[in-house]
PyMOL Python script that loads the backbone (N, CA, C, O; Angstrom):
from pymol import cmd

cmd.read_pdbstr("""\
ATOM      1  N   UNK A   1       0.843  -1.182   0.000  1.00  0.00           N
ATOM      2  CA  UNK A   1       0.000   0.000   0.000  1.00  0.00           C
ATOM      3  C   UNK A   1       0.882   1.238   0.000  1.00  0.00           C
ATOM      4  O   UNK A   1       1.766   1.199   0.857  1.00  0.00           O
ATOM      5  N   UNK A   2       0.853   2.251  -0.706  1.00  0.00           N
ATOM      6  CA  UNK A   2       0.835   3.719  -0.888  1.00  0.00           C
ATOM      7  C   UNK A   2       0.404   4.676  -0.167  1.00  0.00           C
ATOM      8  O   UNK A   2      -0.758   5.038  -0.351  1.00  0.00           O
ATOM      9  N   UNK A   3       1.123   5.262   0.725  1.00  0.00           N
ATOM     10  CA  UNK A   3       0.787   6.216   1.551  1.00  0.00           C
ATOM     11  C   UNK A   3       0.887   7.525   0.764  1.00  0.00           C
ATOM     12  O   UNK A   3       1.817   8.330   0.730  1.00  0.00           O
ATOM     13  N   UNK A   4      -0.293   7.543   0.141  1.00  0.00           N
ATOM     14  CA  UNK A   4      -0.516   9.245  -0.492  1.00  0.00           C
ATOM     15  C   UNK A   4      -0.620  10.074   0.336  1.00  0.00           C
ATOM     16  O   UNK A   4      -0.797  11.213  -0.096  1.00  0.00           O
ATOM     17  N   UNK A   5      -0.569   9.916   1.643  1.00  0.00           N
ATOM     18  CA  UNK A   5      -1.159  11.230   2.554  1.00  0.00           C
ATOM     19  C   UNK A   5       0.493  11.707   2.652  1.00  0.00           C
ATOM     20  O   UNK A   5       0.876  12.871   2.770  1.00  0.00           O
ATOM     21  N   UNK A   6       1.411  10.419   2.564  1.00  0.00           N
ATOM     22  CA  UNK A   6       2.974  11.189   2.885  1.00  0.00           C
ATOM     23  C   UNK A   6       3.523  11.674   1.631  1.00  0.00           C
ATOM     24  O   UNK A   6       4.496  12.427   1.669  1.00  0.00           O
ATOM     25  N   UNK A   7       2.890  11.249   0.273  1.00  0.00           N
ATOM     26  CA  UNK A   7       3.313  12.076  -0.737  1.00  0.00           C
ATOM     27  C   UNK A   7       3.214  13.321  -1.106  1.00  0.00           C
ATOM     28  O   UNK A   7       3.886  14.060  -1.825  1.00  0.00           O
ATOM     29  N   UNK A   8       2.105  13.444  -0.392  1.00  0.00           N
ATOM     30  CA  UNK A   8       0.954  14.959  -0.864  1.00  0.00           C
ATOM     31  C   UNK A   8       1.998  16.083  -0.359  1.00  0.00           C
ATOM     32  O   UNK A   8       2.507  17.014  -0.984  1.00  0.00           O
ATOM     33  N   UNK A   9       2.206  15.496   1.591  1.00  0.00           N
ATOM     34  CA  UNK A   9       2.835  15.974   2.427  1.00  0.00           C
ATOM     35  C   UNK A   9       4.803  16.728   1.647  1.00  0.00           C
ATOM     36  O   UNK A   9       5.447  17.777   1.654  1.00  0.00           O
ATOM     37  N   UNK A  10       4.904  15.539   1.207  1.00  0.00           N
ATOM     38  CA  UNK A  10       6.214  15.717   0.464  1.00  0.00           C
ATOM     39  C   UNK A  10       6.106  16.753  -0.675  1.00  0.00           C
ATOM     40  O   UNK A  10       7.155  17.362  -0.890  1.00  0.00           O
ATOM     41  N   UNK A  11       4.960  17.103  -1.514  1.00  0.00           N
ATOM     42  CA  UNK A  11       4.936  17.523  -2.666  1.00  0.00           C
ATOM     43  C   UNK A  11       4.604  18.979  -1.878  1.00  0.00           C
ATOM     44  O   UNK A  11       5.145  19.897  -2.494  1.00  0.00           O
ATOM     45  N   UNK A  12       3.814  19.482  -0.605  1.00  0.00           N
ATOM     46  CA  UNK A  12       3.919  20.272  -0.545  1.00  0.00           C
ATOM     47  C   UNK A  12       4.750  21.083  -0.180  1.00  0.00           C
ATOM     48  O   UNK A  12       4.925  22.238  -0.569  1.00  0.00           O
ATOM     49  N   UNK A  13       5.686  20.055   1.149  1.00  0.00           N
ATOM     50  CA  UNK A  13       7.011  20.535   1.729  1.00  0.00           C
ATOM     51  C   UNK A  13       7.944  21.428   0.319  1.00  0.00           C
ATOM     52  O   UNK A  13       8.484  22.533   0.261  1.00  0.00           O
ATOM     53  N   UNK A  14       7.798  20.457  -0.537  1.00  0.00           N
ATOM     54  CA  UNK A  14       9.128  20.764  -1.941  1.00  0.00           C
ATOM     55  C   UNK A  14       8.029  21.556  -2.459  1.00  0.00           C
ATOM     56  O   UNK A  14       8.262  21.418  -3.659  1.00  0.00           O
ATOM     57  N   UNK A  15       6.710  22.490  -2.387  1.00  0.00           N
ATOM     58  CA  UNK A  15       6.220  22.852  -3.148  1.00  0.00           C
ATOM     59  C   UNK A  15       6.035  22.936  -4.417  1.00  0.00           C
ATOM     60  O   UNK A  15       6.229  23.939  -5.104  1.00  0.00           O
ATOM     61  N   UNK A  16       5.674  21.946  -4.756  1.00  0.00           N
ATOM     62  CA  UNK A  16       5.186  20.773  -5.671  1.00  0.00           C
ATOM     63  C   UNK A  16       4.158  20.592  -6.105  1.00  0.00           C
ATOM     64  O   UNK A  16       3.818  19.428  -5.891  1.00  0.00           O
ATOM     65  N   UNK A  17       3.445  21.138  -6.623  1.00  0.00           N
ATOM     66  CA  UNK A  17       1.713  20.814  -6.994  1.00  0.00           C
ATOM     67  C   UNK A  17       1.410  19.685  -7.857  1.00  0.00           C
ATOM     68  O   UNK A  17       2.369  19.139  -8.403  1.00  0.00           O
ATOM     69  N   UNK A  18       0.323  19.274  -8.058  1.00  0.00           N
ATOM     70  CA  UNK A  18      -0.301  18.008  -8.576  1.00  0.00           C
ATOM     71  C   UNK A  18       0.130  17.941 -10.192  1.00  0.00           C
ATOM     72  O   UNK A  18       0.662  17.021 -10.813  1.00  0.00           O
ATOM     73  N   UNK A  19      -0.239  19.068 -10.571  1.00  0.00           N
ATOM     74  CA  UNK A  19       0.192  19.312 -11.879  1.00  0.00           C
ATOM     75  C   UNK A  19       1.665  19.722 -12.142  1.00  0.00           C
ATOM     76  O   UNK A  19       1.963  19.875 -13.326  1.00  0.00           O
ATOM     77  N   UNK A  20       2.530  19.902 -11.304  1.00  0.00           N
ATOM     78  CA  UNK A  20       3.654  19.651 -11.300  1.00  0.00           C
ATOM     79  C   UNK A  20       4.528  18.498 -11.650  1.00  0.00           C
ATOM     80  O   UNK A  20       5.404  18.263 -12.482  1.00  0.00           O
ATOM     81  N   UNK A  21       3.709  17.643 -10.314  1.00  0.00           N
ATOM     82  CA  UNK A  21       3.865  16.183 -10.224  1.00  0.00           C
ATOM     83  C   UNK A  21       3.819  15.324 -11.570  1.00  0.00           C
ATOM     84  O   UNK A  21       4.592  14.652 -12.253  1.00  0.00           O
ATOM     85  N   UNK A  22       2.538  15.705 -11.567  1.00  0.00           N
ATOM     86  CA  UNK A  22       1.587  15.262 -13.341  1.00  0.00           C
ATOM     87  C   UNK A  22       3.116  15.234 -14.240  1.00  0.00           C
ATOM     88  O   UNK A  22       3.665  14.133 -14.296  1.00  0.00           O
ATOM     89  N   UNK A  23       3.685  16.206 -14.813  1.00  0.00           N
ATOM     90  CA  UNK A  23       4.053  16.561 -15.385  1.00  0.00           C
ATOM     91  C   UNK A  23       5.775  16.269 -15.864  1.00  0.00           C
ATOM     92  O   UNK A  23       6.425  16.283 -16.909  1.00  0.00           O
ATOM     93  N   UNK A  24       6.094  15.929 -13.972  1.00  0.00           N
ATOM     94  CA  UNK A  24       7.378  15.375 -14.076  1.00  0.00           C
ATOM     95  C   UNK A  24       7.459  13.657 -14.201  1.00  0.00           C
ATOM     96  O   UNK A  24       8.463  12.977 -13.987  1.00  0.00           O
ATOM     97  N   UNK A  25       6.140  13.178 -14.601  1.00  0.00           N
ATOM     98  CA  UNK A  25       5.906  11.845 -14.512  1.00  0.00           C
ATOM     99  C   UNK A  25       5.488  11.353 -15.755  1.00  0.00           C
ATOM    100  O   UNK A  25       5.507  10.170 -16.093  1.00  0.00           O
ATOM    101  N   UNK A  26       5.079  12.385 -16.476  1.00  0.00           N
ATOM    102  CA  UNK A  26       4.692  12.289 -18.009  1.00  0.00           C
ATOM    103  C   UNK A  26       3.648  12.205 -18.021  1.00  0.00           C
ATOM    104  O   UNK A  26       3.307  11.769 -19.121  1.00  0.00           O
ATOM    105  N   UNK A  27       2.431  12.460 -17.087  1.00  0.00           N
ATOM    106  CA  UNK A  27       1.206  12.064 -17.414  1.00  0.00           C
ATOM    107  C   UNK A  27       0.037  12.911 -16.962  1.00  0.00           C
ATOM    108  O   UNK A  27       0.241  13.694 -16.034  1.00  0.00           O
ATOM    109  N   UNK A  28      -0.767  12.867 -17.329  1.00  0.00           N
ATOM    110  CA  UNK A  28      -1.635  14.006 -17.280  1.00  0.00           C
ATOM    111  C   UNK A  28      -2.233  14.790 -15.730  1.00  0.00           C
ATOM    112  O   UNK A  28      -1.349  14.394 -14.970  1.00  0.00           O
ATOM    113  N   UNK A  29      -3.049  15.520 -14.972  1.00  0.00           N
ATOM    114  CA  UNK A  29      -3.140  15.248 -13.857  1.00  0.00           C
ATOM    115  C   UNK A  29      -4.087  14.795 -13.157  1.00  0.00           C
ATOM    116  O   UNK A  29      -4.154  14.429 -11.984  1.00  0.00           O
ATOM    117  N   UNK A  30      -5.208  14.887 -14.438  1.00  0.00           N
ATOM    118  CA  UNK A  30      -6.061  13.849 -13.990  1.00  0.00           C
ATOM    119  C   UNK A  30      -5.442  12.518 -13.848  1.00  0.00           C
ATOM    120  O   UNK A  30      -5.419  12.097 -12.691  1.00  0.00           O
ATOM    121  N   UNK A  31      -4.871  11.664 -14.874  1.00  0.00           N
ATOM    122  CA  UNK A  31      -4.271  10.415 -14.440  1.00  0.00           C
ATOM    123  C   UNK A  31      -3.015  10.271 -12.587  1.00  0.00           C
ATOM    124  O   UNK A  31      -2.778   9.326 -11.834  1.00  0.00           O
ATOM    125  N   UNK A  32      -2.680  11.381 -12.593  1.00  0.00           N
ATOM    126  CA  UNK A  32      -2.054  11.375 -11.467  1.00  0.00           C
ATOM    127  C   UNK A  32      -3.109  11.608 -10.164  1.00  0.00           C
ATOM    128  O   UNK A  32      -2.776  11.366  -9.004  1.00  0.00           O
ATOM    129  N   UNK A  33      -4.229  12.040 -10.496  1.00  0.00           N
ATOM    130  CA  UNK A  33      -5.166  12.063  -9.235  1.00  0.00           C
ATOM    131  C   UNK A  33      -5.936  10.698  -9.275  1.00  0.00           C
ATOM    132  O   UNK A  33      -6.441  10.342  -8.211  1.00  0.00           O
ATOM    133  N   UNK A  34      -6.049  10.094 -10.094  1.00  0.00           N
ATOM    134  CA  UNK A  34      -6.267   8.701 -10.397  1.00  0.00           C
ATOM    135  C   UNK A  34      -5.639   7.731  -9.438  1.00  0.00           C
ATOM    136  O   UNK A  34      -6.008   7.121  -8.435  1.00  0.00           O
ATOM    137  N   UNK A  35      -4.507   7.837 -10.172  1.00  0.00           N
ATOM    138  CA  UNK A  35      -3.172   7.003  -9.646  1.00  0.00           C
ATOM    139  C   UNK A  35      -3.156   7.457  -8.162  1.00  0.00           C
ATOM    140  O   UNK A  35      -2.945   6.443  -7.496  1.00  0.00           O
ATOM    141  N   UNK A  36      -3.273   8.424  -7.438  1.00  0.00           N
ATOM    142  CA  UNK A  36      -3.737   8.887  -6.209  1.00  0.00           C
ATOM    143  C   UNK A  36      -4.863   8.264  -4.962  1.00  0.00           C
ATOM    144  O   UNK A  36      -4.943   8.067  -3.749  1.00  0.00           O
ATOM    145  N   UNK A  37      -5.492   8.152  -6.011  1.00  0.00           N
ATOM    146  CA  UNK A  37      -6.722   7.602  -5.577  1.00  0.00           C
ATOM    147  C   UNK A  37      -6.348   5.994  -4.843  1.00  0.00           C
ATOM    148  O   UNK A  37      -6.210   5.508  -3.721  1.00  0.00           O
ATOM    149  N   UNK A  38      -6.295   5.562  -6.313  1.00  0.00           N
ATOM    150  CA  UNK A  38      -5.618   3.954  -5.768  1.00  0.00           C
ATOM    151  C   UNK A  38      -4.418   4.035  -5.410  1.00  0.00           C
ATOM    152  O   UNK A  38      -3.914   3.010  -5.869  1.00  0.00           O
ATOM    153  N   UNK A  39      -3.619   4.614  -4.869  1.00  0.00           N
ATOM    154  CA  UNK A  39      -2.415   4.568  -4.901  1.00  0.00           C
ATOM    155  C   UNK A  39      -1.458   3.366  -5.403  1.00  0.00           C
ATOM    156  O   UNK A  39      -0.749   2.615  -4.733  1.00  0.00           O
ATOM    157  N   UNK A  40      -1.729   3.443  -7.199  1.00  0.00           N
ATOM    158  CA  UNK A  40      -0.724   2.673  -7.692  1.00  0.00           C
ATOM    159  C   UNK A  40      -0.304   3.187  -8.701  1.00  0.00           C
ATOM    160  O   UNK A  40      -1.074   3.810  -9.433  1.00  0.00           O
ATOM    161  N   UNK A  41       1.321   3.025  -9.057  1.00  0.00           N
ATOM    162  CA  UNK A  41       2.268   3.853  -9.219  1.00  0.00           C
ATOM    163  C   UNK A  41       3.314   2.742  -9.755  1.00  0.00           C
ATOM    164  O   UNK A  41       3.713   1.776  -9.104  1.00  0.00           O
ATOM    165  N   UNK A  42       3.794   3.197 -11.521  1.00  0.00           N
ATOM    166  CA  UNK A  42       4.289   1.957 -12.000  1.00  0.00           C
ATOM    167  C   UNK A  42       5.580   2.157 -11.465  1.00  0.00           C
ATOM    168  O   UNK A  42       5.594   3.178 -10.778  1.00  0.00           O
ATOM    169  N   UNK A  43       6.529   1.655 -11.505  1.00  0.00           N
ATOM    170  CA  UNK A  43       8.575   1.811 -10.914  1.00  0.00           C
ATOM    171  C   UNK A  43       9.155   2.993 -11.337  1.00  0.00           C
ATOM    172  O   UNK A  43       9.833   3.852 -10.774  1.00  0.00           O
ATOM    173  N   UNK A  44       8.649   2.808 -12.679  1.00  0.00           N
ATOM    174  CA  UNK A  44       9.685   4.570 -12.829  1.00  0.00           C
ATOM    175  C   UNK A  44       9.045   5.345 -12.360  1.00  0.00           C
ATOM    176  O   UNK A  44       9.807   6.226 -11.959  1.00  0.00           O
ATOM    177  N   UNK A  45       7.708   5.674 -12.067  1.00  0.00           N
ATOM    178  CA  UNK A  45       7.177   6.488 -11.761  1.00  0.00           C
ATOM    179  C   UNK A  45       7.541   6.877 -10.063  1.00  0.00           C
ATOM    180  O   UNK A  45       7.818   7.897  -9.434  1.00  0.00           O
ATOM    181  N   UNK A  46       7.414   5.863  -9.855  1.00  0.00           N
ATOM    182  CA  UNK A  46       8.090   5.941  -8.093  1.00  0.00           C
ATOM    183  C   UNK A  46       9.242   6.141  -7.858  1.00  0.00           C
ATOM    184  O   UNK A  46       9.640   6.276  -6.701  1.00  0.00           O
ATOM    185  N   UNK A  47      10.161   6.213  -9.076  1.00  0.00           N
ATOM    186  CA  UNK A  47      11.438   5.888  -9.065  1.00  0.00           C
ATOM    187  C   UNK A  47      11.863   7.778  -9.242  1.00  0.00           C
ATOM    188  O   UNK A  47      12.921   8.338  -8.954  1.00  0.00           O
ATOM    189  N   UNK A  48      10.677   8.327  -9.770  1.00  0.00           N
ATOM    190  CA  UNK A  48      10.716   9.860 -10.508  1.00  0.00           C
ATOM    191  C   UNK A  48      10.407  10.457  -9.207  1.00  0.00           C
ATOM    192  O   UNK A  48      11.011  11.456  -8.817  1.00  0.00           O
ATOM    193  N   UNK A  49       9.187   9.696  -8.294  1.00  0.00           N
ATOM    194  CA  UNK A  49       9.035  10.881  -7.097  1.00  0.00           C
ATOM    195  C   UNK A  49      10.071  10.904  -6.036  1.00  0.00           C
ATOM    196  O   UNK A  49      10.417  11.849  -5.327  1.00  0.00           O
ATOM    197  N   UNK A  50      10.562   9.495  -6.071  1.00  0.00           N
ATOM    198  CA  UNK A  50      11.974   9.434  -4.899  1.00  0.00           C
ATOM    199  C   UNK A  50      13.025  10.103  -5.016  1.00  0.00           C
ATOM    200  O   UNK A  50      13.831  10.185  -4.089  1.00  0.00           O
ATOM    201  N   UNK A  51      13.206  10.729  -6.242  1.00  0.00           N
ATOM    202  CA  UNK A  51      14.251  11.818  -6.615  1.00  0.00           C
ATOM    203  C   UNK A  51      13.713  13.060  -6.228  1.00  0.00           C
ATOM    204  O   UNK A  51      14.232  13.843  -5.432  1.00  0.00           O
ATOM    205  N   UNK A  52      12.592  13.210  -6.858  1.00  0.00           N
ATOM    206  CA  UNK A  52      12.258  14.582  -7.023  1.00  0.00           C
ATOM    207  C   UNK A  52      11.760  15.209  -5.496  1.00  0.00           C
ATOM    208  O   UNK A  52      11.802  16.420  -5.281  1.00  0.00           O
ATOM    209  N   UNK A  53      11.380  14.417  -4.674  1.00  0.00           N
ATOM    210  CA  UNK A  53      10.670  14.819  -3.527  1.00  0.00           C
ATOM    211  C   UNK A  53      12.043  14.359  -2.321  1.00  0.00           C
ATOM    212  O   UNK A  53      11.943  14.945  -1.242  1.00  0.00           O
ATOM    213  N   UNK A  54      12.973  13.612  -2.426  1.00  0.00           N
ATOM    214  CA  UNK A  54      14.337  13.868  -1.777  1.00  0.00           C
ATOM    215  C   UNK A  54      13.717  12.421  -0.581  1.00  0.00           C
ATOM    216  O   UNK A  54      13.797  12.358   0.646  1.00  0.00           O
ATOM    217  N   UNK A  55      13.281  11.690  -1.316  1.00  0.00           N
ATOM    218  CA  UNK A  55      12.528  10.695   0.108  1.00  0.00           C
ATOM    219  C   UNK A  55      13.885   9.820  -0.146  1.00  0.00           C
ATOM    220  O   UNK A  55      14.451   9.554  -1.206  1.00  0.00           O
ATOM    221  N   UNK A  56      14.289   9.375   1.545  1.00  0.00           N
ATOM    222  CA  UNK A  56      15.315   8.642   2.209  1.00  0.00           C
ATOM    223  C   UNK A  56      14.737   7.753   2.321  1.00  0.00           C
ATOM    224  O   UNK A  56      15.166   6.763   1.727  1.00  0.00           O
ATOM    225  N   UNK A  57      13.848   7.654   2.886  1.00  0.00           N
ATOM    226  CA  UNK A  57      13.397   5.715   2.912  1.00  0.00           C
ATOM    227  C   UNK A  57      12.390   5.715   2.096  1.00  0.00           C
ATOM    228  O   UNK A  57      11.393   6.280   2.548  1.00  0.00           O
ATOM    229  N   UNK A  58      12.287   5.228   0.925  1.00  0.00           N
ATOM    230  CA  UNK A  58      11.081   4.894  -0.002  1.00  0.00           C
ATOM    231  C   UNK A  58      10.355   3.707   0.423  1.00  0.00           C
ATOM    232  O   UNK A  58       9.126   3.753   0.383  1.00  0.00           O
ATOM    233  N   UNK A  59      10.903   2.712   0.801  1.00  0.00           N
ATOM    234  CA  UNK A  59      10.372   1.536   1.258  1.00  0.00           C
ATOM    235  C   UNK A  59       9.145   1.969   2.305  1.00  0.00           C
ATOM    236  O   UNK A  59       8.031   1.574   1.960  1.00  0.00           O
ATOM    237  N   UNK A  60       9.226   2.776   3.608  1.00  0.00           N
ATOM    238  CA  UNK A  60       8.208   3.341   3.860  1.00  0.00           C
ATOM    239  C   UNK A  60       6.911   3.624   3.977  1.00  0.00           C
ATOM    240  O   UNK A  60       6.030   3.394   4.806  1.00  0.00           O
ATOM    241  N   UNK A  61       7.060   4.557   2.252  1.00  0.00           N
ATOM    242  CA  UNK A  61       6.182   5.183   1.969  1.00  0.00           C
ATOM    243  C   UNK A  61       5.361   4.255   0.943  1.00  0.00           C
ATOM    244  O   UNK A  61       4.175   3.945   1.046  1.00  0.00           O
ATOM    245  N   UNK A  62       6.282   3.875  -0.094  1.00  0.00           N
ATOM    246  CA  UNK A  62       5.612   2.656  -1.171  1.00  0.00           C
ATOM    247  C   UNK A  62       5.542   1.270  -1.264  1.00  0.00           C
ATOM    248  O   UNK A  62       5.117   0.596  -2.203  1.00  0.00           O
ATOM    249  N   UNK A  63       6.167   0.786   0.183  1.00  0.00           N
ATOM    250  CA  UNK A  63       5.821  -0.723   0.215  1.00  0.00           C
ATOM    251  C   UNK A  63       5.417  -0.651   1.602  1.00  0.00           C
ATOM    252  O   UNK A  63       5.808  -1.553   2.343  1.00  0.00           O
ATOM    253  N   UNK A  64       4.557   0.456   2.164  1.00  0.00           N
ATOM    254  CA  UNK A  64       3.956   0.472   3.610  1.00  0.00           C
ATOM    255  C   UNK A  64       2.950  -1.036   4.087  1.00  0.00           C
ATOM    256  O   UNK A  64       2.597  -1.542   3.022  1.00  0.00           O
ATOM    257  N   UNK A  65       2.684  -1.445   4.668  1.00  0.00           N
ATOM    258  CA  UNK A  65       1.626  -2.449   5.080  1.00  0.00           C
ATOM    259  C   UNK A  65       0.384  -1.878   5.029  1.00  0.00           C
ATOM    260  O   UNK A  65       0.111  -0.735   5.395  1.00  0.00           O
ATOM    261  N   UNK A  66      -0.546  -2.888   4.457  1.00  0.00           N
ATOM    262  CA  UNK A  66      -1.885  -2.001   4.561  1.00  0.00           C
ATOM    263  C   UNK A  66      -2.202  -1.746   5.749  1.00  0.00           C
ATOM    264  O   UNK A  66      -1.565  -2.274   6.661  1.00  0.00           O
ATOM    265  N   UNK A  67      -3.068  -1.037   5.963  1.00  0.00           N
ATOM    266  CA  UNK A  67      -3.367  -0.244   7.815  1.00  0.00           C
ATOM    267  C   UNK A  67      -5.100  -0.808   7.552  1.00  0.00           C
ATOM    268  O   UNK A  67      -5.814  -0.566   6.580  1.00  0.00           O
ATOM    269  N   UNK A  68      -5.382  -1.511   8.620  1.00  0.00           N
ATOM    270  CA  UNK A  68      -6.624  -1.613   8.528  1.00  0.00           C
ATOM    271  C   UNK A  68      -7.388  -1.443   9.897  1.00  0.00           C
ATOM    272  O   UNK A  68      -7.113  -2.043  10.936  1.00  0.00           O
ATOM    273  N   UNK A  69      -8.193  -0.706   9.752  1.00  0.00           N
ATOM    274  CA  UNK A  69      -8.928  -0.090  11.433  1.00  0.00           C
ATOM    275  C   UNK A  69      -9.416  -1.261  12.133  1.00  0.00           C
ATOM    276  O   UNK A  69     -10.155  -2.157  11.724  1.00  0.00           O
ATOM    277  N   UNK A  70      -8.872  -1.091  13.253  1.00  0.00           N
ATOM    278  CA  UNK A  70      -8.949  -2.147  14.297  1.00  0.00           C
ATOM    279  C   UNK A  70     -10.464  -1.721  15.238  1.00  0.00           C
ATOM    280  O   UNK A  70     -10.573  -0.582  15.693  1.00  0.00           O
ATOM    281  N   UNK A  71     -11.384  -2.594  15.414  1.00  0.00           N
ATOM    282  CA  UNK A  71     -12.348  -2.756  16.341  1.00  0.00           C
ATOM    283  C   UNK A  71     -12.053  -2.686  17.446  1.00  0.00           C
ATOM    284  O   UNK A  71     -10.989  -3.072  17.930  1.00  0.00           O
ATOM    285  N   UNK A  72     -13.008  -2.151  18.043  1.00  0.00           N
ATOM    286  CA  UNK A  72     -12.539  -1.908  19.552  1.00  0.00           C
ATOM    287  C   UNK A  72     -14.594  -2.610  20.315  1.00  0.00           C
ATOM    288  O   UNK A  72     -15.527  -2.847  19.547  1.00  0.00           O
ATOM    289  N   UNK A  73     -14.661  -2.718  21.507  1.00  0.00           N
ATOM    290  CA  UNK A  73     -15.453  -2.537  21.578  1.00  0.00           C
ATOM    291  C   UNK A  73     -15.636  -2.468  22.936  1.00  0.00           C
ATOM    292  O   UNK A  73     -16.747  -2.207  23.398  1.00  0.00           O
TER     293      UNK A  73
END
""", "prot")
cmd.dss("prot")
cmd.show_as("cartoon", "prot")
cmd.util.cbc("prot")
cmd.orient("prot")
């Protein structure tokens, strides 16, 4: 799973907008709000934001464990 909430975070730190993003990835920004959505993201493409956004541990962010809400009761 894809933690878009830490990408977003990253794109704004580097002030970075969507269509920025879009753009340094080759693809449109609707397809990048897409790809957002599901958070899936082919290699180069992940390979383009780990440069561009300066991320040290990628593993992290793009091979996170899914998080699934725990019951309580």
């Amino acid at each position: 799973m894809i933690l878009t909430d830490e990408i977003l975070g990253l794109m704004a730190k580097n002030h970075i907008t969507r269509k920025d993003m879009a753009n340094m990835l080759g693809i449109t920004p609707k397809t990048f709000s897409i790809k957002l959505d599901k958070g899936v993201f082919g290699s180069d493409e992940i390979e383009i934001m780990i440069q561009r956004l300066g991320i040290e541990n990628p593993a992290e962010i793009f091979f996170a464990p899914k998080v699934t809400p725990k019951v309580t009761k």
